[in-house]
TORPA-4810 file (N, C-alpha, C, O; in nm, 3 decimals):
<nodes>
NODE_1_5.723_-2.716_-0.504_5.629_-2.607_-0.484_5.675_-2.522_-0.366_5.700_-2.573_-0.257_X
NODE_2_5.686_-2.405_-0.388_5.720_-2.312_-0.244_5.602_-2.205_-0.247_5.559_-2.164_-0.354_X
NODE_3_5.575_-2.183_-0.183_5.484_-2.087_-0.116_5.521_-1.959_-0.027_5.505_-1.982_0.093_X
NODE_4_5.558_-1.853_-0.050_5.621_-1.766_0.057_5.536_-1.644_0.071_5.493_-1.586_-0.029_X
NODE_5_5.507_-1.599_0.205_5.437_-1.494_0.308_5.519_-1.400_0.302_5.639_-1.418_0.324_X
NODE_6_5.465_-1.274_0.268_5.576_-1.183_0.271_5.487_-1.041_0.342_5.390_-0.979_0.298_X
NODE_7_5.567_-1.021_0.469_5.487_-0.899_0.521_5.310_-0.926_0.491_5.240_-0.854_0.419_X
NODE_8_5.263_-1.047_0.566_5.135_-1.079_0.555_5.035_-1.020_0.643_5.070_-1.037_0.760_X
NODE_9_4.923_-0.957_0.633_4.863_-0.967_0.750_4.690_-0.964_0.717_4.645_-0.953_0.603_X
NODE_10_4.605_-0.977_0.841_4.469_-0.972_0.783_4.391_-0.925_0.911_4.399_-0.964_1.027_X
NODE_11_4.322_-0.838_0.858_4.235_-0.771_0.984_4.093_-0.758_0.903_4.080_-0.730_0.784_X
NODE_12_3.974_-0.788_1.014_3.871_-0.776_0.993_3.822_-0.648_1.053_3.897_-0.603_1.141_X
NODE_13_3.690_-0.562_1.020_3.669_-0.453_1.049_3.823_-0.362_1.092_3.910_-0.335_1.010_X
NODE_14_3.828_-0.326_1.235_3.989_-0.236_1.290_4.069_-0.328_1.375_4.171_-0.312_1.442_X
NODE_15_3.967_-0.466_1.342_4.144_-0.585_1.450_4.172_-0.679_1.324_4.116_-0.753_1.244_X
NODE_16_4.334_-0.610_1.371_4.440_-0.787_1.336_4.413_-0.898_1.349_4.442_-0.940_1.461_X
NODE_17_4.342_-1.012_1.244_4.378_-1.124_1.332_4.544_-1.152_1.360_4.597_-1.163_1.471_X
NODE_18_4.601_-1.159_1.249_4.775_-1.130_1.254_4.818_-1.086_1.182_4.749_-1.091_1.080_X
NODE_19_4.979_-0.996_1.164_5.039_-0.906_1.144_5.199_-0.950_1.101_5.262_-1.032_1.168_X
NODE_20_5.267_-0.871_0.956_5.383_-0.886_0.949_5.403_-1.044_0.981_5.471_-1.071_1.080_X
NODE_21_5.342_-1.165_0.894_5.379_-1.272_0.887_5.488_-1.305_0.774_5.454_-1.291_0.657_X
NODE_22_5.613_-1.346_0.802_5.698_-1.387_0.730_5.690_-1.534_0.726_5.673_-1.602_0.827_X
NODE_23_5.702_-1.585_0.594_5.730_-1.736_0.622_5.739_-1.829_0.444_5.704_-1.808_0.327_X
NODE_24_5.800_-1.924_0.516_5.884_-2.026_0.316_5.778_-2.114_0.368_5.746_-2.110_0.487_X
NODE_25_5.713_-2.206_0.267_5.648_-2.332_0.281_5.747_-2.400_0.184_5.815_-2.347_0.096_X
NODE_26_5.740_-2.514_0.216_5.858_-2.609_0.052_5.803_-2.739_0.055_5.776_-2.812_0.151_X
NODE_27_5.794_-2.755_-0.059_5.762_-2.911_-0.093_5.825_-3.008_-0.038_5.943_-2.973_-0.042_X
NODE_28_5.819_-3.120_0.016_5.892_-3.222_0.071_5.854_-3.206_0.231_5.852_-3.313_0.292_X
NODE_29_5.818_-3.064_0.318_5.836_-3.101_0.408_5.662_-3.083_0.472_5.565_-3.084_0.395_X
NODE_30_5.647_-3.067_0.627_5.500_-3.067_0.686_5.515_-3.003_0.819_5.587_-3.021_0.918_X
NODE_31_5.398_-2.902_0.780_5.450_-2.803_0.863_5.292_-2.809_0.965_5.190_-2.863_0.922_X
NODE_32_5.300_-2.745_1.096_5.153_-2.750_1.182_5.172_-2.583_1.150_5.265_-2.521_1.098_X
NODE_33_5.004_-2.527_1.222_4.978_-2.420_1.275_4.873_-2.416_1.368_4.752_-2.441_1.365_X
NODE_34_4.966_-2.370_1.467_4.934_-2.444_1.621_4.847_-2.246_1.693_4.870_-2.127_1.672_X
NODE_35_4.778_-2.303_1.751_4.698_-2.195_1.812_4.552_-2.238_1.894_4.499_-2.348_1.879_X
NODE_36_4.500_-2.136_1.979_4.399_-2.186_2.044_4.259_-2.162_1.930_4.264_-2.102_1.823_X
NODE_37_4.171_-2.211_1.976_4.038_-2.217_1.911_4.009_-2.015_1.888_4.019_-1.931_1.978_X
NODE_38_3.975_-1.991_1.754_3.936_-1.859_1.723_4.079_-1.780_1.740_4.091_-1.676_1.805_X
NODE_39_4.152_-1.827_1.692_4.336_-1.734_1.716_4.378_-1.689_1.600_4.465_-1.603_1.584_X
NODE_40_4.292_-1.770_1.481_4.315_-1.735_1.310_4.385_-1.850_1.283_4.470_-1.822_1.198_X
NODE_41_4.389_-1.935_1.304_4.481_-2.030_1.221_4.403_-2.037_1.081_4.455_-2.017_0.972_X
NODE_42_4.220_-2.079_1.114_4.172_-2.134_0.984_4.175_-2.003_0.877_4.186_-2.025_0.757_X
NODE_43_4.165_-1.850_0.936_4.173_-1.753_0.855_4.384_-1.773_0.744_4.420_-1.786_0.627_X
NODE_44_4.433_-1.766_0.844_4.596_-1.812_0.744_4.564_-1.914_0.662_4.574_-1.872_0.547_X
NODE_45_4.519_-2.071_0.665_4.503_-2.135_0.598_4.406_-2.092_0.495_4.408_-2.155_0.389_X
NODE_46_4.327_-2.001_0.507_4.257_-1.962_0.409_4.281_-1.873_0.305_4.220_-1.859_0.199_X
NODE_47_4.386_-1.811_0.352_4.449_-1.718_0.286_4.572_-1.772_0.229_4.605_-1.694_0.139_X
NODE_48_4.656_-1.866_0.237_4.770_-1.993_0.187_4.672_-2.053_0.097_4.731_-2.082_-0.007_X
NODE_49_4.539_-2.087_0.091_4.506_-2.125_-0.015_4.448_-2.046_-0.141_4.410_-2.097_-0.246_X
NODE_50_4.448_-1.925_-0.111_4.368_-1.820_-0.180_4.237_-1.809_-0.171_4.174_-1.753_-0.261_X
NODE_51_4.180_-1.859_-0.067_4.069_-1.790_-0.096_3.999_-1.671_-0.050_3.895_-1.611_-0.079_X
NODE_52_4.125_-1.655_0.060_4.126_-1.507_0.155_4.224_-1.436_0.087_4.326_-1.499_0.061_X
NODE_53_4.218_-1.289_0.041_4.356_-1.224_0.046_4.387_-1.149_0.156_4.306_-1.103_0.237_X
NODE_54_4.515_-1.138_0.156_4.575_-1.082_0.255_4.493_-0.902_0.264_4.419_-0.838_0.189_X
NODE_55_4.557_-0.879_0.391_4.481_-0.727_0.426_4.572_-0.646_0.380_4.541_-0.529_0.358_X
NODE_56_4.726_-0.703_0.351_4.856_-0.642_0.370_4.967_-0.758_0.324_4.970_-0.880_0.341_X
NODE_57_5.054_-0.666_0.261_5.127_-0.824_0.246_5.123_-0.853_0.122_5.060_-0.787_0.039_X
NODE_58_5.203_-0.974_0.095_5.173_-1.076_-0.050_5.210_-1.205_0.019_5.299_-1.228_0.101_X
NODE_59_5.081_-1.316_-0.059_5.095_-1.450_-0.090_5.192_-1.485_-0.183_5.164_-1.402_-0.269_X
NODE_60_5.307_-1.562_-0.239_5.350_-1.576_-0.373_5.364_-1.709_-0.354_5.392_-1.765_-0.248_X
NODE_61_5.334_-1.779_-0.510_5.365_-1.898_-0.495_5.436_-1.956_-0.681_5.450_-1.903_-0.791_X
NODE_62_5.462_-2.086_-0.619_5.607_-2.066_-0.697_5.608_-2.239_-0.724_5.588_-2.317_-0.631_X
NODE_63_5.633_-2.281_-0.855_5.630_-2.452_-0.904_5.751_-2.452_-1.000_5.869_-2.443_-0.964_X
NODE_64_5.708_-2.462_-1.123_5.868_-2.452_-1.184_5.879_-2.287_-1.242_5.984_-2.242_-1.289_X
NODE_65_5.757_-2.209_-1.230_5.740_-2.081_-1.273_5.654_-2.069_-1.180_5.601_-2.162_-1.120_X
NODE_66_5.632_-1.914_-1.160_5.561_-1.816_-1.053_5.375_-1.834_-1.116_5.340_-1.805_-1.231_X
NODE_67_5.291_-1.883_-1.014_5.137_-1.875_-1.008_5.096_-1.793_-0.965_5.146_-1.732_-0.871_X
NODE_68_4.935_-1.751_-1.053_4.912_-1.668_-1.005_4.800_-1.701_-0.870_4.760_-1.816_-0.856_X
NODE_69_4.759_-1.602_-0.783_4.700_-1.665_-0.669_4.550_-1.677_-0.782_4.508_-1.792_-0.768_X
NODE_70_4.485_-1.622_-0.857_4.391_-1.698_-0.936_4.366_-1.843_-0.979_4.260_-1.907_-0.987_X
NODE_71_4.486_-1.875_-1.004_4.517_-2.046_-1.085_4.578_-2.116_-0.942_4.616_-2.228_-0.978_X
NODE_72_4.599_-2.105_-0.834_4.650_-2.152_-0.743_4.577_-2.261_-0.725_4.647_-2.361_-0.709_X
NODE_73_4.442_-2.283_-0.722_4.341_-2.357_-0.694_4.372_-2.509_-0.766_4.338_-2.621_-0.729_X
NODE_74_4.443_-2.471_-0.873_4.450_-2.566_-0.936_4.589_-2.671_-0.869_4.614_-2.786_-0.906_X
NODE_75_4.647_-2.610_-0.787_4.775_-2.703_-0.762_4.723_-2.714_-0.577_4.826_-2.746_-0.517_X
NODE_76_4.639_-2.703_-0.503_4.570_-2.733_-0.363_4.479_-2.772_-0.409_4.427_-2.758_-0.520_X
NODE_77_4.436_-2.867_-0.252_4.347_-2.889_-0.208_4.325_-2.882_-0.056_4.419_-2.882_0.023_X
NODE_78_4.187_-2.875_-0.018_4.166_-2.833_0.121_4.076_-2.935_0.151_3.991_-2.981_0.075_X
NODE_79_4.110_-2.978_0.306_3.983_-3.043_0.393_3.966_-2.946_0.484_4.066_-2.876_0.492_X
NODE_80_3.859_-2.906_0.571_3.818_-2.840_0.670_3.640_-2.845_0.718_3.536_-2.848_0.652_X
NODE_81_3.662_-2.844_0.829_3.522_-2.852_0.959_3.392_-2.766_0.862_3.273_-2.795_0.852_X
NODE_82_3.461_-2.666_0.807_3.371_-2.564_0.723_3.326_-2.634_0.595_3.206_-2.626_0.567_X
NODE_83_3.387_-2.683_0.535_3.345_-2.733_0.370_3.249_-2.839_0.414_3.248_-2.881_0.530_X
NODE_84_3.172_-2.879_0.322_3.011_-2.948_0.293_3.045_-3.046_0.154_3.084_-3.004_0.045_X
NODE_85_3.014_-3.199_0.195_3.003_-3.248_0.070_2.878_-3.269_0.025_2.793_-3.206_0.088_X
NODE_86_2.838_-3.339_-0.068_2.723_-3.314_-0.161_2.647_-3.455_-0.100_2.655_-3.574_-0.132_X
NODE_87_2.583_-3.392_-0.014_2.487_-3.540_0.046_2.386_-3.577_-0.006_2.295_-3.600_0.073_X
NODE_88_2.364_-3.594_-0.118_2.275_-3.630_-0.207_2.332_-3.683_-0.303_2.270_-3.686_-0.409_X
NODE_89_2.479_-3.745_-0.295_2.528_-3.784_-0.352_2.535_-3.921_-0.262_2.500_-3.940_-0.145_X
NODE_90_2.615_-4.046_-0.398_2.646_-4.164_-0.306_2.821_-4.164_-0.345_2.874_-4.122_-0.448_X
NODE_91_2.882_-4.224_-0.230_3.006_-4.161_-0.272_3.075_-4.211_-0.410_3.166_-4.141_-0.455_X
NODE_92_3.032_-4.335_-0.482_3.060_-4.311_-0.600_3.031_-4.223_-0.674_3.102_-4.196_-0.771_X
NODE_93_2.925_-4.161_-0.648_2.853_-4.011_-0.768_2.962_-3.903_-0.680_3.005_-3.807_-0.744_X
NODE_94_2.996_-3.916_-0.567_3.066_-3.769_-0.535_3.258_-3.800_-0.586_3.341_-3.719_-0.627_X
NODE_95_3.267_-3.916_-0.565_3.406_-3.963_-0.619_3.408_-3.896_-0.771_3.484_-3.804_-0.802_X
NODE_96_3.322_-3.951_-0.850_3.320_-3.876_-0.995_3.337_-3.757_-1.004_3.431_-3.704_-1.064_X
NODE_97_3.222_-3.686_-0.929_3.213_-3.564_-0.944_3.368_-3.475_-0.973_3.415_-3.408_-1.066_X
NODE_98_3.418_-3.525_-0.821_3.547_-3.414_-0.716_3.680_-3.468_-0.856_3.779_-3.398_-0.880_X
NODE_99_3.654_-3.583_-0.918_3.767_-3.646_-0.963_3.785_-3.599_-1.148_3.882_-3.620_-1.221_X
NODE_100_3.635_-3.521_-1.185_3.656_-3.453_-1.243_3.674_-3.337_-1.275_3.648_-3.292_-1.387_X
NODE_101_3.717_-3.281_-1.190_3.778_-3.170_-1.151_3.918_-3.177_-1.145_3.983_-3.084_-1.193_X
NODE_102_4.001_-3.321_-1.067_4.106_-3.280_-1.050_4.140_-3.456_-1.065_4.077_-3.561_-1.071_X
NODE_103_4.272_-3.413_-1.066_4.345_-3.574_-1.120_4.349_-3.664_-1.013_4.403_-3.606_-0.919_X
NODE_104_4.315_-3.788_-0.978_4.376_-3.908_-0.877_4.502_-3.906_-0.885_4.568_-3.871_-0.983_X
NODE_105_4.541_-3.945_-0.782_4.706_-3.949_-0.771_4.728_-4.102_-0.898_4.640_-4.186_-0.912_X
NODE_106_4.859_-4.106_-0.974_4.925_-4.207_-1.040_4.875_-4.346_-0.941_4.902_-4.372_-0.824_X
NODE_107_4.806_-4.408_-1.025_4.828_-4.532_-1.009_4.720_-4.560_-0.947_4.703_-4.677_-0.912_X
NODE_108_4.592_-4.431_-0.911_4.505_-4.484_-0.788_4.374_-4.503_-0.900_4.404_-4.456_-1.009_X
NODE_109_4.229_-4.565_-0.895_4.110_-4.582_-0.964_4.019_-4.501_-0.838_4.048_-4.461_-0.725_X
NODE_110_3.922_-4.499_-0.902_3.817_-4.431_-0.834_3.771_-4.555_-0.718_3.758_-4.536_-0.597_X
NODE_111_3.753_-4.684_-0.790_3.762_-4.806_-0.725_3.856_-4.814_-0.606_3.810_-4.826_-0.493_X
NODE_112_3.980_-4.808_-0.627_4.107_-4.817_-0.583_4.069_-4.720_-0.397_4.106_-4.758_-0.286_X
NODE_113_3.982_-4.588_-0.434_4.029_-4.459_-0.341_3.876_-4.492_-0.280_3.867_-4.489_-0.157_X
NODE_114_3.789_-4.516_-0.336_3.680_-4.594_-0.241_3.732_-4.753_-0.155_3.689_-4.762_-0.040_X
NODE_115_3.788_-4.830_-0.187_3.832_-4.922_-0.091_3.908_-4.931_0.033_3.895_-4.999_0.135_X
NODE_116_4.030_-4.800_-0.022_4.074_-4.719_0.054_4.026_-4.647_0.142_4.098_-4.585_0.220_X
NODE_117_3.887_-4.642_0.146_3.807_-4.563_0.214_3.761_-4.694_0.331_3.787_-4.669_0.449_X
NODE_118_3.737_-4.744_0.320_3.726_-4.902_0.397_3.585_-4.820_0.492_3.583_-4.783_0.609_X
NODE_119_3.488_-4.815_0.396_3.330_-4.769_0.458_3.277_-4.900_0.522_3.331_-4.992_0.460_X
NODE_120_3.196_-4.950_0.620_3.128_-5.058_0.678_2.991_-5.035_0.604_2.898_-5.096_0.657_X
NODE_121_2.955_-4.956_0.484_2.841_-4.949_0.460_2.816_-4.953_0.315_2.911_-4.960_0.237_X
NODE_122_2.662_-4.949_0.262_2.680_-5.008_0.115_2.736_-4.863_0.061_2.735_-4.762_0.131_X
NODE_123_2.796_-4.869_-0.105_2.857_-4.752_-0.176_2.675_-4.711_-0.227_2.685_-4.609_-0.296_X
NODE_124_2.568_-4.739_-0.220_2.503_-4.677_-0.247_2.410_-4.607_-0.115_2.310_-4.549_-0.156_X
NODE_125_2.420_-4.606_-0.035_2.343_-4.488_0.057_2.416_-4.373_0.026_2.532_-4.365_-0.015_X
NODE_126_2.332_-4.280_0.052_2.336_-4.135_0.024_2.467_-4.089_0.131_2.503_-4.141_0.237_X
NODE_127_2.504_-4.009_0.080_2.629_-3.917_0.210_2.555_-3.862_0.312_2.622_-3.800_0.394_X
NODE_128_2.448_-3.866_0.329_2.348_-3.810_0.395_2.338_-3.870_0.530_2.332_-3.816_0.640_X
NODE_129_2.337_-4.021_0.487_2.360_-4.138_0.594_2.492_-4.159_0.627_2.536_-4.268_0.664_X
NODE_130_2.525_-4.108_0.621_2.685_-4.152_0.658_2.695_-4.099_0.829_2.603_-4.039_0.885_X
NODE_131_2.814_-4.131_0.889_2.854_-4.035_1.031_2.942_-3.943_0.999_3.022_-3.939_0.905_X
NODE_132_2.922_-3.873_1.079_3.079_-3.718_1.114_3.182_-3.814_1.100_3.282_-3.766_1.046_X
NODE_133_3.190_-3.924_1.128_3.350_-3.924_1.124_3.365_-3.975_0.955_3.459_-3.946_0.882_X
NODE_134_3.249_-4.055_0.918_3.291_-4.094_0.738_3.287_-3.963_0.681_3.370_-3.940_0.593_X
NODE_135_3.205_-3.873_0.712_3.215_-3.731_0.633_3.338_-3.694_0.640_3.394_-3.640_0.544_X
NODE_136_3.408_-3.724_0.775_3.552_-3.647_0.748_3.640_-3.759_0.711_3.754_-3.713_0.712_X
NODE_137_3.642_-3.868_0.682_3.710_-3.945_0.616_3.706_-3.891_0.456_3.799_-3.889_0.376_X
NODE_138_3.589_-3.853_0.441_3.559_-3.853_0.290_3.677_-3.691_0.237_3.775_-3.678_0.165_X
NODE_139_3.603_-3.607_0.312_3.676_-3.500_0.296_3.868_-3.526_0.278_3.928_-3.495_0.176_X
NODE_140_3.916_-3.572_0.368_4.071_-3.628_0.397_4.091_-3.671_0.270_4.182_-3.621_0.205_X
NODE_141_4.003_-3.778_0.210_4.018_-3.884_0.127_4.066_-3.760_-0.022_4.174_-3.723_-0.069_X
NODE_142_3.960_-3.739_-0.046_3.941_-3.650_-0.119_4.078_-3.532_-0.134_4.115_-3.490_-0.244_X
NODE_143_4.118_-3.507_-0.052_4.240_-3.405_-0.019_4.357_-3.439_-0.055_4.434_-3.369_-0.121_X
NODE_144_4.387_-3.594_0.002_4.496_-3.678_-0.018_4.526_-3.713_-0.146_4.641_-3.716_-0.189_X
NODE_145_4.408_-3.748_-0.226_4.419_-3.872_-0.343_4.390_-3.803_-0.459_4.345_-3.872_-0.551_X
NODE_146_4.414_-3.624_-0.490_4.384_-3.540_-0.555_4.561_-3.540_-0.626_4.645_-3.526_-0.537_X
NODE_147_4.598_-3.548_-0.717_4.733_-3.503_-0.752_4.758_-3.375_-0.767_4.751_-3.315_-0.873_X
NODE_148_4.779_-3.343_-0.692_4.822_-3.181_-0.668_4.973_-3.168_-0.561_5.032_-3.249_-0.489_X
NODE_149_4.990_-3.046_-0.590_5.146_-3.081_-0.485_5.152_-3.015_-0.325_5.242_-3.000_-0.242_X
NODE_150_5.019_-2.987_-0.329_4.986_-2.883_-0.184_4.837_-2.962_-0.066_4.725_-2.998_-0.104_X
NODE_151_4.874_-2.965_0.024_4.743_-3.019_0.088_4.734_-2.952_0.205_4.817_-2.966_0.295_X
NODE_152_4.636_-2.879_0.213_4.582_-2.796_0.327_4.478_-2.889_0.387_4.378_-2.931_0.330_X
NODE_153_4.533_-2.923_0.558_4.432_-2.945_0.596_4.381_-2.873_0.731_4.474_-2.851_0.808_X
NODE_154_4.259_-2.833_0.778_4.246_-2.776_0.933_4.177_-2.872_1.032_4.109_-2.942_0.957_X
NODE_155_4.163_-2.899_1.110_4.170_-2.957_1.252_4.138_-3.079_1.186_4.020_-3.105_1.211_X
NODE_156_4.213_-3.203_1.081_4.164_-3.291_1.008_4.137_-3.415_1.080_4.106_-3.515_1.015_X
NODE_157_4.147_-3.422_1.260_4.088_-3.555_1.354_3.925_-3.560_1.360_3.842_-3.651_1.367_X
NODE_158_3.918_-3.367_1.353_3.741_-3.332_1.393_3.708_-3.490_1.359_3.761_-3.566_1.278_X
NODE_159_3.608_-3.508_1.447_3.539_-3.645_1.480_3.590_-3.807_1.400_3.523_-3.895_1.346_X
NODE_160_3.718_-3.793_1.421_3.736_-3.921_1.435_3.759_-3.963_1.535_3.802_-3.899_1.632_X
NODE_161_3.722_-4.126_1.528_3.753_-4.225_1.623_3.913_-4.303_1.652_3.994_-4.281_1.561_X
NODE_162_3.953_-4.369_1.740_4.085_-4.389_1.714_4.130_-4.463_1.555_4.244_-4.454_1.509_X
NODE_163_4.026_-4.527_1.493_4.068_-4.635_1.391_4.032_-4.553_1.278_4.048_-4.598_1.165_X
NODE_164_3.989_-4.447_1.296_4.013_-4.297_1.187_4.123_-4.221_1.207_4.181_-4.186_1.104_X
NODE_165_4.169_-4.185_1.312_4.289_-4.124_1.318_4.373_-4.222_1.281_4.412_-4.194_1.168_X
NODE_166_4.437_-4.359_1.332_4.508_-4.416_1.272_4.531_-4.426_1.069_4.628_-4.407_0.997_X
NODE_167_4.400_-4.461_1.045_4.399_-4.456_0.859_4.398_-4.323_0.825_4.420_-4.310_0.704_X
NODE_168_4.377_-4.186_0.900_4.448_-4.085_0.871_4.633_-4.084_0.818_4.692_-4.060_0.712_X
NODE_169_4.686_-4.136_1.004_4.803_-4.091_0.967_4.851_-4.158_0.853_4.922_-4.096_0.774_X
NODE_170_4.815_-4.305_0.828_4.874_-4.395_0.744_4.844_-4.377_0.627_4.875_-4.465_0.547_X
NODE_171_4.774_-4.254_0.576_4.767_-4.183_0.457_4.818_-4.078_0.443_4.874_-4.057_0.336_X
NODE_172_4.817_-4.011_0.511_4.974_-3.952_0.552_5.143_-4.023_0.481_5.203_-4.013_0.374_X
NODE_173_5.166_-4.094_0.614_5.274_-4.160_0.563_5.276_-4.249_0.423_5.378_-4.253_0.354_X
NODE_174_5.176_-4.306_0.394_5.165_-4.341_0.230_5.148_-4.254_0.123_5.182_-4.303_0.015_X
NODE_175_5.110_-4.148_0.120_5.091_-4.072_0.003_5.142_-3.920_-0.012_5.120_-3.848_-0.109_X
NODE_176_5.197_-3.895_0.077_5.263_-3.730_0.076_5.395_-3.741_0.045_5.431_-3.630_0.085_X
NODE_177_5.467_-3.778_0.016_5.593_-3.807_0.056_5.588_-3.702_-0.079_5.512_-3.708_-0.176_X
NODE_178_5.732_-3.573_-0.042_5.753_-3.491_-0.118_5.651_-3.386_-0.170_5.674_-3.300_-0.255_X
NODE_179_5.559_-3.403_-0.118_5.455_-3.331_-0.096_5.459_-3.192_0.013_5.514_-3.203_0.122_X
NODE_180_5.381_-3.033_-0.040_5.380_-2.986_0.075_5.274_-3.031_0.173_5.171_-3.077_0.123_X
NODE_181_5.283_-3.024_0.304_5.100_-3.091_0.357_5.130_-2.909_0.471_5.235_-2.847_0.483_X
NODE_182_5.011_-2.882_0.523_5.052_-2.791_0.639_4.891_-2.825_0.666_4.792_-2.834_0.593_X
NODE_183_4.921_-2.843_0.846_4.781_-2.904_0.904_4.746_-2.770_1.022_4.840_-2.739_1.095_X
NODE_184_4.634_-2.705_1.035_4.606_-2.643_1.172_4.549_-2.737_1.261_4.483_-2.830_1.215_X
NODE_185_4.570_-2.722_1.401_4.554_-2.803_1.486_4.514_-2.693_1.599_4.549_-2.576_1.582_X
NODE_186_4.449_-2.727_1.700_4.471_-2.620_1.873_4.528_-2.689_1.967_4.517_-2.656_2.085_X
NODE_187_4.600_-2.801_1.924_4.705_-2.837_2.051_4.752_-2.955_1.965_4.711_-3.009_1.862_X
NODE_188_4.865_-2.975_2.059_4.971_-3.043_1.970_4.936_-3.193_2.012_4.979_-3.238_2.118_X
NODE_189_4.873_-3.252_1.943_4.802_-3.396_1.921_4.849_-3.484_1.828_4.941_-3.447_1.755_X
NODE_190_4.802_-3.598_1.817_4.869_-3.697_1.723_4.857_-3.674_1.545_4.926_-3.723_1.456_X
NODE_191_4.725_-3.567_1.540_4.719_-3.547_1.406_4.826_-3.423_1.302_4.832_-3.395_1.182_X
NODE_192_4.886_-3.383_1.410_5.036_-3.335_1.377_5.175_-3.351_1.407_5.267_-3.270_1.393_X
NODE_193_5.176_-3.489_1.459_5.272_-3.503_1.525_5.459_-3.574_1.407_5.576_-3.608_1.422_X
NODE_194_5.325_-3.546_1.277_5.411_-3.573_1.154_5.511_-3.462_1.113_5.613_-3.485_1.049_X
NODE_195_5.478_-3.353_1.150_5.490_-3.194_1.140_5.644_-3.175_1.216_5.652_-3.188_1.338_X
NODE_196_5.760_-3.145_1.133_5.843_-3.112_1.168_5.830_-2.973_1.192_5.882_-2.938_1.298_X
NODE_197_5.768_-2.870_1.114_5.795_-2.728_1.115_5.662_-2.687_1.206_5.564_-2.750_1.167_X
NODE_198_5.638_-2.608_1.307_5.540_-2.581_1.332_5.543_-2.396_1.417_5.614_-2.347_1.505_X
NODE_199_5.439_-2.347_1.342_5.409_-2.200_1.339_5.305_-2.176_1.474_5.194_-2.229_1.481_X
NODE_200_5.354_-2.098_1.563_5.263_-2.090_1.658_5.170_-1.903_1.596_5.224_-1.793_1.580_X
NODE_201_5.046_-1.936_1.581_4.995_-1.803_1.506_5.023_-1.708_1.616_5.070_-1.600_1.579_X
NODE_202_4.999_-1.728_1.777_4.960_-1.603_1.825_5.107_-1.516_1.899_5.120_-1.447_2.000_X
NODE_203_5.197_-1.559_1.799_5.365_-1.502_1.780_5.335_-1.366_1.692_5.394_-1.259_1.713_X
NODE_204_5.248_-1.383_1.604_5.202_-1.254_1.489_5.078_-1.218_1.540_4.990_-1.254_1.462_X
NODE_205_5.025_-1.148_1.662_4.911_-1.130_1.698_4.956_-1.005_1.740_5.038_-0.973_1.826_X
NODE_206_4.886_-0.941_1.662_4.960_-0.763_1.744_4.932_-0.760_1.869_4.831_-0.816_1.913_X
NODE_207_5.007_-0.703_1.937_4.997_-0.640_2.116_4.892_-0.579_2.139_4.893_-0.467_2.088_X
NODE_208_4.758_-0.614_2.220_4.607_-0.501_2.268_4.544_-0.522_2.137_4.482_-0.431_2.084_X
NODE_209_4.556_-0.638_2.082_4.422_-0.687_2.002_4.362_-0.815_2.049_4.430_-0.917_2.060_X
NODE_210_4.225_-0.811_2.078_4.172_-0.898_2.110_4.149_-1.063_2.011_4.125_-1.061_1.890_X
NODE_211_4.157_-1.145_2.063_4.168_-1.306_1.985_3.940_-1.318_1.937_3.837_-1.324_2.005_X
NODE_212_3.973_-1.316_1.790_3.792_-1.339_1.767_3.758_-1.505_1.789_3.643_-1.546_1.779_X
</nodes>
């Protein structure tokens, strides 16, 4: 899967968030996008996944033939601070749900990606009861164990504990391999420290525009 930025940019009302972004994404490797809090990282990631278009510019993306950014949806997935799961669900009813939509990775059960989830609590309380940090386990979970060849994630530690960040990375290193992953982060921490390629956004920040 490649993904390429071509003369990108996106401005709200008369400011840039950024400008004239060039850039290749490629399958196999993992890239950060490093910036301070409100610099646009989550706006680029939003727009790499389609659900922002560019102000300027083209998204193109590319598998064994050219996608369109319409059907893109179908080869990503996203975790982020912003998305909401269905707390009125129990995570077996939300496992179903998300999983009919999109494929489990080879070899995994719905069973399989809930154990994997290693919850301290019963599979039937509501998501409702859960903590910030199982919500963002769930979200991750969900991101990872989707067969798709793209994984967007943004600040994906938000409230974990150390023994969440650890079964982060180690889903990471178990299940991406050849995979694109690209993570936003605001400082260079352990939850990117997988990230060979890393994009600092406020390099494409036009000159005498203010950071929202």
């Amino acid at each position: 899967m490649i993904i390429k930025l071509e003369h990108t940019g996106k401005k709200y009302n008369s400011e840039w968030i950024f400008r004239d972004l060039n850039y290749r994404f490629e399958s196999g490797y993992k890239y950060a996008i490093l910036g301070k809090n409100g610099s646009g990282k989550s706006t680029l990631l939003r727009m790499i996944s389609g659900i922002l278009d560019p102000t300027e510019g083209f998204v193109k993306y590319c598998d064994s033939e050219n996608i369109s950014s319409q059907d893109i949806f179908r080869y990503i997935t996203l975790a982020a601070p912003y998305q909401e799961v269905i707390e009125d669900f129990t995570i077996n009813e939300l496992l179903k749900f998300h999983f009919s939509f999109k494929n489990p990775l080879p070899g995994l059960t719905l069973r399989n990606i809930n154990d994997l989830l290693n919850f301290p609590v019963s599979s039937k309380k509501h998501i409702r009861e859960y903590s910030s940090g199982m919500k963002q386990r769930i979200k991750i979970a969900l991101a990872v164990f989707s067969d798709v060849p793209v994984i967007l994630l943004d600040e994906p530690a938000m409230n974990l504990d150390v023994t969440g960040l650890e079964w982060y990375l180690e889903l990471i290193q178990r299940y991406t391999d050849k995979r694109l992953v690209i993570v936003c982060s605001n400082q260079e921490k352990e939850e990117i420290l997988f990230c060979t390629e890393k994009i600092q956004i406020g390099d494409y920040k036009p000159v005498g525009t203010r950071i929202r």
